[in-house]
N, C-alpha and C positions, 0 to 999 in steps of 0.2 A: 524808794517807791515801788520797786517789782518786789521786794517780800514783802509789802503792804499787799498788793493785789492778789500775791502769790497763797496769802495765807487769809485770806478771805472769805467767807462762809456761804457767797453766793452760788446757785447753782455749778456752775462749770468747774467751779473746784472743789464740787464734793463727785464730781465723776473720777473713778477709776483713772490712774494716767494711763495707764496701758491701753484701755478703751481709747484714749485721746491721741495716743502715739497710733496706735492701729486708723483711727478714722483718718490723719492726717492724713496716713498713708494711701489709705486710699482717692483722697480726695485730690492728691497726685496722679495716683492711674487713671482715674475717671478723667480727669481734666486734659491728658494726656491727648485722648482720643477727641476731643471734642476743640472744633475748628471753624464753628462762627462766634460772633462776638458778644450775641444775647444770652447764651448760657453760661460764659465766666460773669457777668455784668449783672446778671440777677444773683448768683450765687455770692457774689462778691458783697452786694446790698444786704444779704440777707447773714452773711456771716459778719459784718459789721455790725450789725444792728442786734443779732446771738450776741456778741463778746460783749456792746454796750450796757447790753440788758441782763443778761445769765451770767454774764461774768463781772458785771461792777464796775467796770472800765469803763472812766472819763473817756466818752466818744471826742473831745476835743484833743486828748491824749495820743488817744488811738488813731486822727486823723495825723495829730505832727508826727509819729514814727513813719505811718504810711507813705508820708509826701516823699523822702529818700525815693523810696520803692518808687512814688510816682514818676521820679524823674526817671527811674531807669526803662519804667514801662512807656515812656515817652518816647524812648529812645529806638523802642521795636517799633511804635508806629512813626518814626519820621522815617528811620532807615527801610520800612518796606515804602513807604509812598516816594520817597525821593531817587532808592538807590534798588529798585525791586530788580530782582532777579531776569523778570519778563513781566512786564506792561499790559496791564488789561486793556481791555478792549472800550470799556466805558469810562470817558475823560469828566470828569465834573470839571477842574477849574486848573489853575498853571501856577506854579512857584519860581518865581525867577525863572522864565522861559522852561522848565518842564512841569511837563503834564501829571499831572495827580486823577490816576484812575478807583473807580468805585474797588475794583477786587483787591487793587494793593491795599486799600486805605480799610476792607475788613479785612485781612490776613492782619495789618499791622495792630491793628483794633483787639483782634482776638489772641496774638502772642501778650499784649500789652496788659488785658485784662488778665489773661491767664497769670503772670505772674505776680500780680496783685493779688490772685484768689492764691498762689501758693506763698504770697507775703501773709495777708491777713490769718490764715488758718497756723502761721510758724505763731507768729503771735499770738492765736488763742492758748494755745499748747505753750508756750514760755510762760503767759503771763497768767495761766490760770493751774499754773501747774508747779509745786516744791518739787526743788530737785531731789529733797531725801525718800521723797514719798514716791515719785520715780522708781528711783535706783532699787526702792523694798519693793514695788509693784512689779519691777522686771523681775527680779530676785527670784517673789514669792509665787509670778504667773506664769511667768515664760524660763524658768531656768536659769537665768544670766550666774554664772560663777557668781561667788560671792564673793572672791578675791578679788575681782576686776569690779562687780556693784560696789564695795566696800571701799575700795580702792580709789575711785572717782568719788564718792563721797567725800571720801579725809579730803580728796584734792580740791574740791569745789569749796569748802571749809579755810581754806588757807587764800583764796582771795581776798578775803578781807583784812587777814593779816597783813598778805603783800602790800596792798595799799594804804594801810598805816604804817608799814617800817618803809617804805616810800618816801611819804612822806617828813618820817623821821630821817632820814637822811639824807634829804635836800637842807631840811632845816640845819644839820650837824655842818653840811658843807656854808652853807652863807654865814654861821656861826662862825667858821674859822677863812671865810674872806675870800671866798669862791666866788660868790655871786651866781649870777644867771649867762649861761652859753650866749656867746653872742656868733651867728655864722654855722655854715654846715659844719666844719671839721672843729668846731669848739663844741659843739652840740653832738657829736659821735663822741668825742671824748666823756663828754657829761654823764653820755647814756654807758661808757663803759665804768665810767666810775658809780656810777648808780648798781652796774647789773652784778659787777663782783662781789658788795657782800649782798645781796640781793639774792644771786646765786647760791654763797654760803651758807646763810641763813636758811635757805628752802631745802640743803641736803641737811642740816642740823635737824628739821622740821621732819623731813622723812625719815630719817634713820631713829627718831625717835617717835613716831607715831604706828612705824612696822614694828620695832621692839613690841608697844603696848600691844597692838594688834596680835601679835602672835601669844604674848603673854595670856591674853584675854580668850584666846582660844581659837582665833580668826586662822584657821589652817587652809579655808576651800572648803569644806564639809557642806554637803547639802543638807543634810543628815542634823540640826540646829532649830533651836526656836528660836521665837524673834517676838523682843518688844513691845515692839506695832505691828501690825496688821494690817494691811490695805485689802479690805474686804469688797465683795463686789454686794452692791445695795442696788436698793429701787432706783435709787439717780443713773447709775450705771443703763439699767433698761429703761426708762425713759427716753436715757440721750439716744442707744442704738436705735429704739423705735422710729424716734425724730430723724433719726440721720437716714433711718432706711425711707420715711418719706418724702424727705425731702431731693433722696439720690430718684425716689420712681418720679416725683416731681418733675425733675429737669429730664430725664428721659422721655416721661408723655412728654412734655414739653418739646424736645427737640424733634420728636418722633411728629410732632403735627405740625410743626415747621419744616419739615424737611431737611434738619442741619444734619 
């Protein structure tokens, strides 16, 4: 299902990934600095509802990966209202004999949003984004060696193998009367007998993929054409446009609130 999404023809993944890595990025500093709880909470609404709509993605989807995250973002608002550092001054209501004040309960508010907005935006960027189209994007924009872009490619490629010679080899073990681990120390056993040819097979996998690599001409050279092309298009300036409105957005925005 993520290279169904991933290779999709909706807006978010005809932007540039590099543009999409850069915005990420910023949309970590920004958030960085920003310390009430209405500015991750709108931007948080509004980048769910981007990804549902520009990127394709079943918002029912998109809500069950989030809920993890939710829990964790729960986790900053019990532990500032229960276990705060120092106790505001304005008490609303009492948990088990302690007090739950207003300042704890936005601090915890606004850690809790904040890393929902730094969940949802990894997620647009994973799921609207090829990892091949990546790796040629840093390559071809930013410089990235092409021994190391190249490099993570073959490797990101061999996932899938792993997981079918996996499970070819759970199957060879019940075939000759293994069965299933039962217990911790029969279950580390399993996992070593899994990883050994698991392991073998993945240096057989490299030492023959660097062969071809180099055969092929793959030295490091910047100095190369290429393929594909990850060009920068109109979608590219559309999305920076949108983002740059949306960043002066939430700055009026907290600039007349006072955050």
């Amino acid at each position: 299902m993520l290279d169904q999404y991933q290779r999709n023809s909706h807006f978010l993944q005809q932007v540039n990934p590099t543009l999409k890595l850069a915005s990420l990025l910023m949309v970590i500093f920004f958030m960085v600095m920003v310390f009430d709880p209405l500015t991750p909470l709108i931007l948080l609404m509004i980048t769910i509802a981007g990804v549902s709509v520009l990127g394709g993605i079943s918002l029912r989807f998109l809500l069950m990966i989030l809920l993890p995250f939710s829990v964790f973002a729960f986790s900053f608002i019990w532990i500032n209202v229960v276990f705060p550092d120092e106790r505001g001054e304005t008490i609303l209501f009492t948990i088990v004999g302690l007090a739950v004040a207003k300042e704890n309960l936005m601090v915890g508010l606004s850690l809790g949003l904040r890393s929902l907005v730094f969940a949802s935006w990894s997620l647009l960027f994973v799921l609207t984004t090829e990892p091949t189209k990546l790796m040629l994007s840093l390559i071809q924009h930013c410089k990235l060696p092409p021994r190391f872009g190249y490099g993570m490619m073959a490797a990101y490629r061999f996932l899938p193998l792993f997981r079918q010679e996996l499970k070819q080899v759970r199957a060879a073990h019940r075939i000759r009367g293994l069965g299933e681990a039962r217990g911790l120390g029969a279950r580390l056993m399993e996992t070593k007998r899994y990883m050994i040819p698991l392991m073998a097979s993945a240096i057989r996998k490299a030492e023959r993929v660097a062969i071809a690599m180099e055969s092929k001409g793959f030295d490091g050279s910047r100095d190369r054409s290429f393929y594909y092309v990850v060009p920068w298009t109109r979608n590219d300036a559309v999305y920076a446009v949108g983002l740059g409105v949306l960043y002066g957005g939430l700055v009026l925005l907290r600039a007349q609130s006072g955050g």
